[in-house]
C-alpha positions as CSV (number, residue, x, y, z in Angstrom):
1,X,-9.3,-8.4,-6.7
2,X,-6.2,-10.0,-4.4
3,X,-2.5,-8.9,-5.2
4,X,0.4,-9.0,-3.5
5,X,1.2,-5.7,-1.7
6,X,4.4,-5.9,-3.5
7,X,3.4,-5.0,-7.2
8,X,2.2,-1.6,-5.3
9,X,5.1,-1.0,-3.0
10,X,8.4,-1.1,-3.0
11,X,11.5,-1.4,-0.2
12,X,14.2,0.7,-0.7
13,X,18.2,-0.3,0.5
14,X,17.7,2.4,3.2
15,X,14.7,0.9,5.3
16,X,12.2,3.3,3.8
17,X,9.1,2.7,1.4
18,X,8.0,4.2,-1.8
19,X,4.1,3.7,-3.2
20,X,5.6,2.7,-6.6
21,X,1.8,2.8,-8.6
22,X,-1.1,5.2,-7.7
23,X,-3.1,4.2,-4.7
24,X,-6.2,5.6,-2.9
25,X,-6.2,3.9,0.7
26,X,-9.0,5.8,2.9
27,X,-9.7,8.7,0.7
28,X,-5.8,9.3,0.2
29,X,-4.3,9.2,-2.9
30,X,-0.6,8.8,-3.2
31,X,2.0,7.8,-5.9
32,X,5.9,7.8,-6.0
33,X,5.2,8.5,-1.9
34,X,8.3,7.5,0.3
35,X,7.4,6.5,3.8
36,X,9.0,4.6,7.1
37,X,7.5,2.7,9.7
38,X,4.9,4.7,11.7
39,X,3.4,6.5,9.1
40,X,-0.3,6.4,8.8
41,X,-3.2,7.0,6.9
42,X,-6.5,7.0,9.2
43,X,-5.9,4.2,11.8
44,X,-4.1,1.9,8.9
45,X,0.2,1.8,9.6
46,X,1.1,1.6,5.8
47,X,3.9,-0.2,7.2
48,X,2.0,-3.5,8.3
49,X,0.6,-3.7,4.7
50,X,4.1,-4.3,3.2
51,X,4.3,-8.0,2.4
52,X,0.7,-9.1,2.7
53,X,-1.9,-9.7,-0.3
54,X,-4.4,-6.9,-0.5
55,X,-8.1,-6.5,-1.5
56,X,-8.0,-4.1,-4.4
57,X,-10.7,-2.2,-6.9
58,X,-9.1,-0.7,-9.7
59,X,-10.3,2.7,-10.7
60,X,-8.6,4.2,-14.2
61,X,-5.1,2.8,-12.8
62,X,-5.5,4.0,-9.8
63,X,-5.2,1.3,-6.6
64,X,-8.2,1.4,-4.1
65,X,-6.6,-0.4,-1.0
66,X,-10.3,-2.1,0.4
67,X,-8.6,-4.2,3.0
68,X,-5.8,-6.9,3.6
69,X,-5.2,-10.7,3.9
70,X,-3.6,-12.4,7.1
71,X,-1.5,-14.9,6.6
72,X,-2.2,-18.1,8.4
């Protein structure tokens, strides 16, 4: 399923990130997770996901990230 990367994350005042609902993104699971630029998980920034839609499966609540949409 696509969503928007903003129903899962949220930008805080301060330039940071927080994973506002439970996500599993390469094996990872992470929830109320805050985060800057630069971090990453495997080879994916979580940074560059901000603001695009994402391909999702939904597993009892939980988020699996399965890839991302480009904008064109």
């Amino acid at each position: 399923m696509r969503i928007n990367s903003m129903e899962i994350f949220q930008v805080n005042s301060n330039g940071t990130f927080t994973v506002s609902k439970p996500i599993k993104i390469g094996g990872v699971f992470m929830k109320d997770v805050v985060f800057s630029r630069g971090v990453k998980v495997g080879n994916i920034d979580l940074t560059g996901l901000v603001g695009k839609d994402l391909e999702v499966q939904m597993d009892n609540g939980v988020y699996i990230i399965t890839g991302y949409y480009e904008r064109t």
